[in-house]
N, C-alpha and C positions, 0 to 999 in steps of 0.2 A: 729927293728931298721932300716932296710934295706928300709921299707916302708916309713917311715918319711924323710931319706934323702934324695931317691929319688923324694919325692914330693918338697920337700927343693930346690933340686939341680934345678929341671926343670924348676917353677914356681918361683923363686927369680928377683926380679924385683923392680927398685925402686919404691916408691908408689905414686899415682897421677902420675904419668905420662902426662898424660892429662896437661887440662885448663881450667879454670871457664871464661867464658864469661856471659858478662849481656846482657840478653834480654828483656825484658823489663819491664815496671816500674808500680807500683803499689801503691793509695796513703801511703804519708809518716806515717799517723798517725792510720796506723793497729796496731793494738797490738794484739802481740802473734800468725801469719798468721800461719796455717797448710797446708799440701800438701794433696790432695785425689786426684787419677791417677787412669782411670777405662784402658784405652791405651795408647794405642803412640798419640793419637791424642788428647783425651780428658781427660779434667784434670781443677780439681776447686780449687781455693784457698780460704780459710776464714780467718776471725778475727775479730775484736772488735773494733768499733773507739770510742775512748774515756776508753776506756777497758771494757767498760758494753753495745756497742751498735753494733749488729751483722751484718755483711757486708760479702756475698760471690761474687767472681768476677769467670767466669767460660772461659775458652780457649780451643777452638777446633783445636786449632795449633801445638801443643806441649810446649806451654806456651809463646807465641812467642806476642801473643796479648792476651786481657781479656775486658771483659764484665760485669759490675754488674747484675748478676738476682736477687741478695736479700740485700738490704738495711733496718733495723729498728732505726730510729732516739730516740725511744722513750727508754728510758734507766732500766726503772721500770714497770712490769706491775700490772694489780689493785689491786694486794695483797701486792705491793712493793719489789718483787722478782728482782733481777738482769736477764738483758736476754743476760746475758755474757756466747757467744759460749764456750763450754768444749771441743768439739769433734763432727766431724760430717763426714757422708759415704755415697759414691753412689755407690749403685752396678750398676745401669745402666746410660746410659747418661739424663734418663727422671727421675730415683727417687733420689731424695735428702731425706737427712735426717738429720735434724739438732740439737745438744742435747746443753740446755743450763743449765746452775747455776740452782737450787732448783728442780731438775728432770722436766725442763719443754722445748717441742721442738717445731721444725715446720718442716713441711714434703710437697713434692712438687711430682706429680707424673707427670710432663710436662716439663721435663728441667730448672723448677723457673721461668715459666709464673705467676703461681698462687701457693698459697702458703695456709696450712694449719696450724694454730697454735691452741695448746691445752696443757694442760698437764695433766703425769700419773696420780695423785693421788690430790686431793685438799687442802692438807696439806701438800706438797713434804715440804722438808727441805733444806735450803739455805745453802747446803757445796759443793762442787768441786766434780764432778764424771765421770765415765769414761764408754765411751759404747765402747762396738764392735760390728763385723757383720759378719753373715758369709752367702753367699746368700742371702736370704729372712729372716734371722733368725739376732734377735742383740736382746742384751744382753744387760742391763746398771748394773753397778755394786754400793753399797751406801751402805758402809760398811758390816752389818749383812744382807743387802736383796738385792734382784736383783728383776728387773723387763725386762720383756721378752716378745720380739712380734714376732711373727711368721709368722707374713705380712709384714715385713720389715716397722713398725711404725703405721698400722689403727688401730691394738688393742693392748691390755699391757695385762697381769699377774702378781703379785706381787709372789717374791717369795722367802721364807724365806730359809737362810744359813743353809742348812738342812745337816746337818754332825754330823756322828753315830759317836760317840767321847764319852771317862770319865772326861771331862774337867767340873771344878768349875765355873759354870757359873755365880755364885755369886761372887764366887770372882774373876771373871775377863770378860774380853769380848774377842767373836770370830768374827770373820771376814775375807774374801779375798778378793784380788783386782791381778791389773795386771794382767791378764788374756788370754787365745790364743785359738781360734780355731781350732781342731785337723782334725775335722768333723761337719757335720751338728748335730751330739747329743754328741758329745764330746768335756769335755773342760779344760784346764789346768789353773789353777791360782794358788798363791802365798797364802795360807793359814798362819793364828796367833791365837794365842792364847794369851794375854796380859794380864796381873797384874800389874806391872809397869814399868817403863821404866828398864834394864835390871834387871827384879828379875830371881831370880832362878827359880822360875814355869814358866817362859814364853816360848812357844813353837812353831816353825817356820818350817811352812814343806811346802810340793808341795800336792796341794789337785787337785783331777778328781771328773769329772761328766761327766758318760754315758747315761746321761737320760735329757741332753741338762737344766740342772741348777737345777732337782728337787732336788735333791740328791745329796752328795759330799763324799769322800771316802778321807783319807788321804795317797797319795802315797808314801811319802817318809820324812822322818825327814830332815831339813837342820840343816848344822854348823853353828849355833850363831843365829846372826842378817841378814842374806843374802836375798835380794830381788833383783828378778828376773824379767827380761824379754824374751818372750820366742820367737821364729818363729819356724813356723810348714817347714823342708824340706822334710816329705814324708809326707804318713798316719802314720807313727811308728817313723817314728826321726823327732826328737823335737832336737833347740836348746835354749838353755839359757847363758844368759849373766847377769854378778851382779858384786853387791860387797858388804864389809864387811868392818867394823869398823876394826883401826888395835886392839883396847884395848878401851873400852866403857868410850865416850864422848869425842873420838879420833875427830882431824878434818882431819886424815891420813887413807885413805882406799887401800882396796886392790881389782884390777880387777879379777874378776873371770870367768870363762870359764867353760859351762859343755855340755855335750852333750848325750842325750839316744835315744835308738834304740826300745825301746821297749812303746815310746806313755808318757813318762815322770815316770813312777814307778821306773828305776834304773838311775842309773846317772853316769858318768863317768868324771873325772876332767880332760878337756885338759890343763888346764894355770891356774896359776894363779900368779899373779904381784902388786908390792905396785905404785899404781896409785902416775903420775906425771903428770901435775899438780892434785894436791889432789883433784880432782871431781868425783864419781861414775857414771859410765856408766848408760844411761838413756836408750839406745835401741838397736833394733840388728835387721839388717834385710840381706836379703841373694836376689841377684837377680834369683840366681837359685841355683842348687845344689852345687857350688863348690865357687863361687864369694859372698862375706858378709861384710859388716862394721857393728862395733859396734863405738857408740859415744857416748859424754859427751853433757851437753846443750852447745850451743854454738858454736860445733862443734870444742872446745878448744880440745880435743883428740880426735885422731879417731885411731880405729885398721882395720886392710883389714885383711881377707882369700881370698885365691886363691884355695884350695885346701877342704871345705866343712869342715872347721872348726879346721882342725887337725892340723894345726900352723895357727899363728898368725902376722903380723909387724906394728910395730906402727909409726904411722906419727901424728904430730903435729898441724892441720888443715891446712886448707885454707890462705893463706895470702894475698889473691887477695879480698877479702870483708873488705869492710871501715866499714862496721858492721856484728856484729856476727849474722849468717845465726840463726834464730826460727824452720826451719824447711827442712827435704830433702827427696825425695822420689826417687825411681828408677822409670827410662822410662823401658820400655819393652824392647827396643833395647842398652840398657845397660847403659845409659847417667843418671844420679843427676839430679835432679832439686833441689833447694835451693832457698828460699825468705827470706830473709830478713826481720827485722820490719824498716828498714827505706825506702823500698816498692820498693826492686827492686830482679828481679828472675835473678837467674844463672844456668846454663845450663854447665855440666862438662863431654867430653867426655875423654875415656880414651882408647888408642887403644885397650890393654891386656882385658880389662873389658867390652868393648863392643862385641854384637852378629852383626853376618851379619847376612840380610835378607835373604839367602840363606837356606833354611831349607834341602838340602842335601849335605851332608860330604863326600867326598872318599879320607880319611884318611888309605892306604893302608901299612903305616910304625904300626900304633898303633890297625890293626885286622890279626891275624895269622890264617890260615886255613887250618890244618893237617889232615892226609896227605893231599898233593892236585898237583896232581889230587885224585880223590878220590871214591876207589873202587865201583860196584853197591850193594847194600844193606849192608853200610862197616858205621861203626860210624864216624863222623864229631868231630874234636877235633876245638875249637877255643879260642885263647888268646889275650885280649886287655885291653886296658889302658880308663877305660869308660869316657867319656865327661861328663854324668852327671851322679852321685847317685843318687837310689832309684827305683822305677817301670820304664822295659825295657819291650818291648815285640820281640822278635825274630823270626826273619823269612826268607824262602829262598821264593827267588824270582824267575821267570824263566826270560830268554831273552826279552820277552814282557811283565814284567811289571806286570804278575800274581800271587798271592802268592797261596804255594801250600801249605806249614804247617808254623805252627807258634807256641811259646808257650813264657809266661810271666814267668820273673824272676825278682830278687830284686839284685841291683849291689851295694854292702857295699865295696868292697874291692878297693885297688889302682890298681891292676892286677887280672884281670877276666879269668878262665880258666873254659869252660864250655864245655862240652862232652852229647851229643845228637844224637839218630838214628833217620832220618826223619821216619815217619809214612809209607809212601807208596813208593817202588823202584824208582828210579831215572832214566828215560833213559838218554841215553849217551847226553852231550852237556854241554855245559856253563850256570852257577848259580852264584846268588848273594846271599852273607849274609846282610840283614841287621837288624842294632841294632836301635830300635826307642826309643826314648826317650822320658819321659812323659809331656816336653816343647815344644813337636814336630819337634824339631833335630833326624837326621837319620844318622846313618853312614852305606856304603856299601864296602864290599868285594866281589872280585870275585871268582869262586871256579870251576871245572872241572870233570865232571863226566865220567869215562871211559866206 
């Protein structure tokens, strides 16, 4: 109890803070524009003019101005397919990757000078689908099958929902979708199992695959009808954000909240609440370990953590947009970007939720170093309050900037006490601890050796 109020007490703040400013303007007749943000600097926005004709604008400013690299006027191609963008990723500022309606894309390895269009399969099917990507590696998902390239889009794989399961495949169909990245071969999705719309045989769990999509594993049963979306905050925590019917063919949901430490197999329920306005949470993303919104479309609710999930506060959006924001991504330095579909971006800084450029900390209230001064060949006690969860690597430093030992550990808790003999005697003189973070914040302490 002691650990929740304190995180309660410190971090309580009203929410937004901040301010949405427009910067600038984008045409009016995108439909459904998405955010993709490789840095602080570069960042592409897409969408659909006309709702079927795919248009990316790309900004090396931090969205400040934009550029068209990809226009297609033509609305159908020769098979009469839609080439209405679904979803699209750059891992770098030269590859694009664009995924359209009936599994069909186009791919650019030059920042969108030149542009390559093809698709997977020559019968893909004209439904709604959804890719991701993790490095070189993306995934598209289409119901029972998944297609996967491992070039980041020159070649594909087709590859069938392969899940060791006693499920009546006759009487029903299987499927996942919403899906996360854990790792380069690990991946977490939203598994079903369907008969009809609530029957009694229907079954909704959390399905893995360690062998990057061959294979799938069912890790966990969910309660009812709950779909999820996930973000990866370490290698091992996983969060997820949902919701739930209150009582089937309710238009009344409940927000839910889970969180596991162990890669998505156990789960643990931080919150969960009867959604106002009645929309289910569509996303969840965390700028680093400790800072996250979850929101609805529209950005009609939003919830903020401060604290890496373990409470929650709800704010009611934005009121500064004359239309509901389509889309919002994080800058690296802690700032929203939001477009709009009547084509204008917003930019929201928030003092609490922004990072300083400054990648070293001496936070000397929240790292304790006992004893200290601190005998020669004597154990180092030290207790602090971590800035970020998850992989830390520890180490002293000498006066000039050398390190002498080091060693990695994993920070779960809200007060960290960690007890260590350096490796090799200490001569006498002044030392530094410091704690690295795996966002590349540093905190140091100083220590004294007799």
């Amino acid at each position: 109890m002691k650990f929740i109020i304190l995180i309660t007490f410190i971090f309580h703040s009203p929410l937004f803070s901040g301010e949405w400013n427009q910067i600038s303007t984008l045409p009016k007749d995108l439909d459904r524009p998405s955010i993709s943000i490789i840095d602080q600097n570069n960042l592409m926005i897409g969408g659909n003019f006309g709702i079927t004709s795919p248009c990316v604008e790309k900004s090396t400013d931090s969205g400040n101005s934009f550029e068209v690299i990809f226009k297609d006027t033509v609305k159908t191609n020769l098979f009469g397919f839609s080439r209405e963008i679904t979803s699209f990723h750059h891992e770098t500022p030269n590859q694009i990757l664009l995924m359209c309606v009936g599994l069909r894309y186009w791919y650019s390895e030059d920042a969108g000078k030149s542009w390559l269009y093809d698709s997977l399969i020559s019968n893909a099917p004209d439904y709604y689908t959804e890719a991701s990507s993790y490095k070189n590696f993306v995934l598209i998902s289409s119901g029972d099958r998944f297609f996967k390239s491992s070039d980041y889009g020159k070649s594909w794989d087709s590859l069938k929902f392969n899940l060791n399961h006693n499920f009546d495949i006759e009487k029903g169909s299987i499927a996942a979708h919403y899906y996360k990245f854990i790792n380069d071969t690990t991946i977490i999705a939203n598994g079903y199992y369907s008969v009809d719309f609530y029957h009694e045989d229907n079954v909704y769990f959390h399905t893995i695959s360690t062998d990057g999509g061959k294979s799938w594993e069912i890790a966990s049963i969910k309660e009812g009808r709950e779909t999820y979306f996930y973000h990866k905050l370490s290698e091992y925590s996983v969060y997820a954000v949902g919701a739930v019917q209150t009582v089937p063919y309710s238009s009344k949901y409940i927000d839910i909240f889970k969180h596991s430490t162990d890669g998505g197999y156990t789960w643990q329920k931080i919150m969960d609440t009867l959604s106002t306005p009645t929309l289910p949470l569509l996303g969840v993303d965390f700028l680093d370990d400790k800072n996250g919104i979850a929101f609805t479309r529209g950005f009609v609710k939003l919830w903020r953590t401060t604290d890496g999930g373990l409470s929650w506060e709800r704010d009611n959006g934005p009121n500064e947009f004359d239309y509901p924001p389509s889309d919002y991504a994080f800058l690296p330095n802690g700032e929203i970007l939001a477009v709009s579909e009547n084509g204008k971006v917003y930019k929201w800084t928030d003092p609490i939720l922004s990072v300083s450029d400054k990648k070293l900390v001496d936070k000397k209230k929240e790292i304790s170093i006992y004893p200290n001064p601190v005998p020669k060949n004597h154990t180092i006690n030290i207790s602090f309050i971590p800035t970020y969860r998850g992989d830390a690597n520890l180490s002293i430093i000498d006066i000039n900037g050398k390190t002498l030992t080091s060693f990695k550990a994993v920070l779960k808790k809200y007060e960290e006490n960690i007890t260590f003999k350096p490796d090799n005697d200490l001569p006498a003189g002044m030392y530094f601890i410091q704690i690295g973070y795996s966002n590349g914040i540093a905190e140091r302490q100083k220590f004294v050796v007799e």
